[in-house]
Every structure is written in structure tokens, then in C-alpha cells.
N, C-alpha and C positions, 0 to 999 in steps of 0.2 A: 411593472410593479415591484415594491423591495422584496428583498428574499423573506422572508417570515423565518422567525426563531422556533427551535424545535418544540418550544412550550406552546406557542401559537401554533403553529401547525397541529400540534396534538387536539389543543383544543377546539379549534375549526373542525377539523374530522369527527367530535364527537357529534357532531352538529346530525352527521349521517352514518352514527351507531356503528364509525371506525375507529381506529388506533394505529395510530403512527408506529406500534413499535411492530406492527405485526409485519412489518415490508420484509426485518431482518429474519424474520420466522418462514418465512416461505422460502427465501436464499436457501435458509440452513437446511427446509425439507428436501428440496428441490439438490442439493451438493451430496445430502449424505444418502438420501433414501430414490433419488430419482425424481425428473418431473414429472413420471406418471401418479406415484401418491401426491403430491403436490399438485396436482391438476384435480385429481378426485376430491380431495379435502375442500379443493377453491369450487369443485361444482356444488357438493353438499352444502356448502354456505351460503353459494347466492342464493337456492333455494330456502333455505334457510332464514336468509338474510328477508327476504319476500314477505316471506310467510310473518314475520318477526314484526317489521319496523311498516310496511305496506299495506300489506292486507290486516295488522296488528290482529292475529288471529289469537282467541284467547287459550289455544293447545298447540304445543309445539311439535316439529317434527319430531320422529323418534330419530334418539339417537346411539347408536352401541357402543359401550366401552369395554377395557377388554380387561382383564385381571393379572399384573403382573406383581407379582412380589409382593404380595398385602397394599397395592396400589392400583389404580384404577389408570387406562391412559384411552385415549381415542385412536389410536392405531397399536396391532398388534407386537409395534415395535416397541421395545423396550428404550425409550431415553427421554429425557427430562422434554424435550420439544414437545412429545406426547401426552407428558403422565400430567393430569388437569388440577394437580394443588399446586404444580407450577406457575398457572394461570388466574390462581387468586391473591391478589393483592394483600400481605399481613395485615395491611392497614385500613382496608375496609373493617368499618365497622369492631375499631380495637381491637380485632384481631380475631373479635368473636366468629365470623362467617369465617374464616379459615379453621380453627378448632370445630365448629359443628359440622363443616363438609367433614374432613376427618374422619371424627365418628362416626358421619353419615357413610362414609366410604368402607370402615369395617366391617359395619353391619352389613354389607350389601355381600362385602366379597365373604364373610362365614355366614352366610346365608344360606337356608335351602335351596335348591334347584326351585323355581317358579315364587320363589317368596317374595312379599311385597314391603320397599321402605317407602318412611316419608320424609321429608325435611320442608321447614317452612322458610322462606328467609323475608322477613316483614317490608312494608309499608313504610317510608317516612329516615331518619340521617342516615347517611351513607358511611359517615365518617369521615366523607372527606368536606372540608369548606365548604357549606351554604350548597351543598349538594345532597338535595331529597329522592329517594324512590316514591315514583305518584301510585304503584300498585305492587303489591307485594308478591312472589314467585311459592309456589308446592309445587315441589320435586317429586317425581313416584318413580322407582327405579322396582323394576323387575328382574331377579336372577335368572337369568338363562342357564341352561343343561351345560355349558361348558363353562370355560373362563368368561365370561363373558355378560354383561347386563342391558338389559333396555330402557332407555330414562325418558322419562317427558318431564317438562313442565308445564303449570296453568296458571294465568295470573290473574291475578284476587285484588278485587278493589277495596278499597281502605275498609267500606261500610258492611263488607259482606260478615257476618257473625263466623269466621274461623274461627276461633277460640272455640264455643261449642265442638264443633266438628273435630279439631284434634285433638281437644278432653273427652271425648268419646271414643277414639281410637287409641287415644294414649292408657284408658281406664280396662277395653277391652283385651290393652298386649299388655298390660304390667301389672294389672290389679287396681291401678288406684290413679285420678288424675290431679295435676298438679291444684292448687288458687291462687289467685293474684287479685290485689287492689285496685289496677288499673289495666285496661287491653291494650296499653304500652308492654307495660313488664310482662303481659302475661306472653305478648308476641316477639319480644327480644330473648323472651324465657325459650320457646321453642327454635328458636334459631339457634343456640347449643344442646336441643336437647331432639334430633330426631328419634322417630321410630320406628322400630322393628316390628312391624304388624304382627306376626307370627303366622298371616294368613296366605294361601298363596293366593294368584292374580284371580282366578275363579272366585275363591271367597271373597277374595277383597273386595272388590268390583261389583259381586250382588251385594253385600252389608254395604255399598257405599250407595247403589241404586236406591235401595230401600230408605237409607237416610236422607236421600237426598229428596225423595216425594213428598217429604215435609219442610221445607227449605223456600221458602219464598222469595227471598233477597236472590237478586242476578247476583252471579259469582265474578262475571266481568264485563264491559259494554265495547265490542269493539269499533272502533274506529266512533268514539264516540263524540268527534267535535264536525263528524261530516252531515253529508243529507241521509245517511242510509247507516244509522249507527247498530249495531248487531248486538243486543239485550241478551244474555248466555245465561242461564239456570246451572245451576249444579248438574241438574238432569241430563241435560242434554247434552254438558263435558262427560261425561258418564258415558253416554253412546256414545260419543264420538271416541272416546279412550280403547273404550270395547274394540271399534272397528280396525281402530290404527295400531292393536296390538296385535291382532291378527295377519297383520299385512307381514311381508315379505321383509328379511334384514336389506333393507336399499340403501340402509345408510350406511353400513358398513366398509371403513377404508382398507379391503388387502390390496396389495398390490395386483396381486393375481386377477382383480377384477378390472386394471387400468391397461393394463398389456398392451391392449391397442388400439390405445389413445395415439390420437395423431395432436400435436400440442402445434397451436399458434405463434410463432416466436413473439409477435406484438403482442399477441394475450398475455402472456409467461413475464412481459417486461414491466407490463402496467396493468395489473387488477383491480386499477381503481377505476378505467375508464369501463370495465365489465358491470361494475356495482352501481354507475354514474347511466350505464345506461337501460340497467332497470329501472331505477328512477325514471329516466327519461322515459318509458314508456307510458307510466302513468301521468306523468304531467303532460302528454301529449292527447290522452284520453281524458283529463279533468274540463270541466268549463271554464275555469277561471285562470290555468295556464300553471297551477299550483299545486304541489302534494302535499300532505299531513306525513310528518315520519314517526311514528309513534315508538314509543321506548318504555322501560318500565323510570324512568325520569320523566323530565320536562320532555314534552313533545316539540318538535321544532318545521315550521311551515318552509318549504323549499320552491323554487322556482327556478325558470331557464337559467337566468343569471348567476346563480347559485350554482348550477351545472357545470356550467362552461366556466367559472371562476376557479371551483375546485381544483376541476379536469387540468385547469393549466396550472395552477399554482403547487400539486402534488404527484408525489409518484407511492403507490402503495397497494402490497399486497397482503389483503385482507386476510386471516383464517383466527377462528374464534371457536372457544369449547362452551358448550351451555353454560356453564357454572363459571366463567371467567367471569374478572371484574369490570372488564373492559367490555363484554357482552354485555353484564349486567345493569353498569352506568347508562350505555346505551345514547340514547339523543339529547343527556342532560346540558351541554353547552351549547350553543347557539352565536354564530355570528353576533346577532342582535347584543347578547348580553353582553359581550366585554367591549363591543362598540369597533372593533378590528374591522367591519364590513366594508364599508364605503374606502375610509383611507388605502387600506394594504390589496385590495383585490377589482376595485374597480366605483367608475363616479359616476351621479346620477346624472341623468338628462337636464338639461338646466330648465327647461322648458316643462316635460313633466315627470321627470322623476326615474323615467325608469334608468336600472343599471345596467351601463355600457365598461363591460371588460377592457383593464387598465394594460395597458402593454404591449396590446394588440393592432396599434395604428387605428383602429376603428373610429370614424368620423363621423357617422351616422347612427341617429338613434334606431335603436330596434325595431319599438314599435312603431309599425306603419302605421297608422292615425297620426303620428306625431309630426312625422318629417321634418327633424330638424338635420341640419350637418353641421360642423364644424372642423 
């Protein structure tokens, strides 16, 4: 098949909630800090990655960041590869989601020990071309006793009444909440304008149970275009928030916890065939041969072909901070949309359809039902 231009390849990989630029990122962890954090980083993500775009769970794992210099980073090392507003695009969203992390990021680090932030980042333009978020992202970041913080996020369907919920929170930390004419403005409004609860994770978390027993509206429906879609309450993010606050720092990347990692040289060369074949597993467990990649974008349907297209036409290693834009876009481009499919990576069966990978001498169609050769 032709070689694909870097703009293509970018945009193919968003197909499966990756980024082309992250390959040179793992190099640079892996030269300056060792491939043991650079191995921990990439296990934390496939996990991650699972939970995200798979299982599209509507709570994320937790994740620790750490406090360096009025800056927040995902590893305790101090340098730009780590520190996570390096990881947000200016140009998301005019620039507004990089000024409200910001803010969001002050309040966190002159924060009490156990104090609770919030930040919203809405539903709907991205900023970038003809590129929507289909479910909007709250962020709850908890101060931890040291340098250090624990953040989650939960994603909230267009329809769910947020605006109540963080004009009630915004009225109880400041005195007074904002109005707006439209639940546009009022949702682009709180995207620079987090909040400092004033409460710690205790209070927070009961004033939020309580609110939440009046809340009828699902706050998300995961995996909602399968047979078995998961209807979420406020309520019952609530419990599950409580649980996974409790739990153990697991996600934390010191070194000291990789020591002795025994690193795969083929893992370490290509992290994409590790991300290619979690997918694979669940396309090997679906009925129809297909997985749903959900994102807070367009979702995009994948299959074997898709698989073994990627696998050969890329090499990339994945690592991604909650709050990147590149996390956040998620699965919004699609083979299907710019039409690259078929030509650059492989042709369909003449007879029925299915795609047989270009490059590969392969003479025979896939599916067995079909048997055709050529």
C-alpha cells in the first residue's frame, strides 16, 4: 500500500483514541528517564485505554499527579514531557480549555490537604473543524497530604441538567451563582470558570449523594449503541467515586515501583500492536466480528480488517494525560469519514465486500463463506 502522509496517519489513529505524535514521547521517556517509567506509563494507559474507549465506562481510573513548581505533571519528574498543560492543545476550543485547566491547576495545588476541585469541560465544538464532543467531561481532583492530587473524571451526556448541579456548588463555595440565557453560554461559561468547593472529599461527596437522590436524568449511558447499554445515575457515580477513592495510589508512576520490570524488546519497539491487541480481544468475544470504540467524540465501529490494516501501516507509542487534547478528541475521525479506507490500506472482496489487506500478497478472501481467490 502507499506510505500515508503524517496528516493521514494522525488522522486514521484517531479512529482508535491514538496520536501519532505520542511515538516521539515515549522515545524521549524511555532515553531520559529509563524504559522502566516508560513501561509503567504504557501499562497505566492500556488499562486506562480499556476502561476509556471499550468498556466506555462512565468513571475514570484515578489518576495521581504530582505538584511541581505551581504545575501539576503525571510523573514526579520535573520536565515538560510530564507537566499536563503541555499536553493541551491552545487551540482547543480558542484557547478557553487551556486557560480554565490553568485555573483549574492553581486551585488544586493551593488547596487544603483533602480539598475538593471541579472543572467542567462541555458537550458540543471542539474548536477544531467540523469536530464535536458527543458527551461533555467533570473533572474532581482531590488534594492529597503531600505534593500530590487524585483526579477522576465522569462523562455527562448533552441532556443531563449540569448546569443546576454546578450553580449549586458554585452558590455553596462562593456565595452566589453565575445566569445565563442559554445552557450553551452557561456550559462554555464554566469551562473557564472552575471550582474550589471549599469542601473536603468527605463533605463533598455526602452533599453530592444527597443531591444526587433528586436527580432523575442518567448522568451517562455507557456503551450505548450495544445490546447491554449501562444507564448510570448520578447516584450510583457517587458510589462508585466513594470506592475508587478509597483504593490504593496504583496509578502512580515512580520509578521505584518499575525496578523490576523485565521490558519486552518487541513491546518497547511497537505499542501499538499492544493497544491493537486489546481491541482484538473483544472483537474476538463480540457476535458480529466488530467493536464499538467509544470516545467523548464521534464513536467509530472497528473490525479485523481495521486491525491488521493499522498494525501494518503504523508504528506508535501511545501515552496520554487525562486532560490532553489528544485524549480528549478521542475517536472523533474515522477511516470512513475522509474516505482514505479502502484506497490507502486495503480492497474489498469483489464478490462480497469484505477487506482484504493491500500489500500483503494475500489472494484469498477472508471470509470463509466466501471463497473466492484471486
Amino acid at each position: 500500500g502507499k506510505i500515508m502522509s503524517n496528516l493521514e496517519q494522525g488522522t486514521v489513529l484517531r479512529q482508535f483514541g491514538l496520536s501519532l505524535h505520542e511515538g516521539e514521547r515515549y522515545a524521549n521517556v524511555s532515553s531520559l528517564f529509563g524504559n522502566n517509567l516508560a513501561e509503567l506509563e504504557v501499562r497505566r494507559n492500556l488499562i486506562a485505554y480499556e476502561r476509556e474507549f471499550l468498556q466506555d465506562e462512565a468513571l475514570s481510573s484515578p489518576h495521581i499527579y504530582h505538584h511541581l513548581r505551581s504545575s501539576l505533571y503525571s510523573s514526579p519528574h520535573e520536565h515538560d514531557l510530564f507537566k499536563i498543560t503541555s499536553q493541551i492543545d491552545p487551540r482547543e476550543r480558542t484557547g478557553e480549555t487551556l486557560s480554565g485547566f490553568k485555573i483549574f491547576e492553581s486551585q488544586i495545588i493551593n488547596s487544603s490537604p483533602n480539598q475538593v476541585a471541579i472543572w467542567y469541560s462541555p458537550d458540543g465544538p471542539s474548536g477544531f473543524e467540523g469536530v464535536n464532543f458527543d458527551s461533555g467531561r467533570l473533572y474532581l481532583s482531590i488534594r492529597g497530604s503531600d505534593d500530590s492530587s487524585k483526579h477522576f473524571d465522569i462523562k455527562v451526556q448533552p441532556n443531563f441538567p449540569i448546569l443546576p448541579l454546578l450553580g449549586t456548588i458554585q452558590e455553596r463555595a462562593e456565595g452566589g451563582r453565575a445566569r445565563f440565557d442559554s445552557s450553551e453560554v452557561g456550559k462554555r461559561y464554566f469551562l473557564t470558570h472552575p471550582i474550589q468547593t471549599g469542601l473536603d472529599q468527605k463533605a463533598f461527596l455526602s452533599w453530592l449523594e444527597q443531591y444526587s437522590l433528586s436527580e432523575t436524568v442518567p448522568i451517562y449511558t455507557s456503551r450505548r449503541d450495544s445490546k447491554n447499554p449501562d444507564i448510570r445515575s448520578l447516584h450510583s457515580i457517587v458510589q462508585e467515586l466513594q470506592s475508587a477513592i478509597n483504593q490504593r495510589r496504583q496509578f502512580d508512576t515512580t520509578a521505584e515501583q518499575a525496578t523490576d520490570m523485565h521490558i519486552d524488546p518487541e513491546k518497547e519497539s511497537n505499542l501499538l500492536k499492544r493497544y491493537m491487541a486489546v481491541i482484538q480481544t473483544y472483537v474476538n468475544q463480540s457476535e458480529n466480528g466488530q467493536v464499538i470504540l467509544y470516545g467523548c467524540s464521534t464513536t467509530s465501529t472497528v473490525d479485523q480488517a481495521d486491525i491488521v490494516a493499522i498494525t501494518a501501516g503504523h508504528s506508535l507509542d501511545a501515552l496520554m494525560s487525562l486532560y490532553s487534547t489528544d485524549h480528549r478528541l478521542g475517536t472523533n475521525f474515522g477511516f470512513q469519514q475522509l474516505g482514505i479506507k479502502t484506497p490507502s490500506l486495503y480492497f474489498p472482496c469483489p464478490k462480497c465486500g469484505t477487506a482484504i489487506p493491500s500489500g500483503e500478497g494475500r489472494t484469498q478472501c477472508p471470509n470463509t463463506s466466501c471463497g473466492v481467490t484471486k
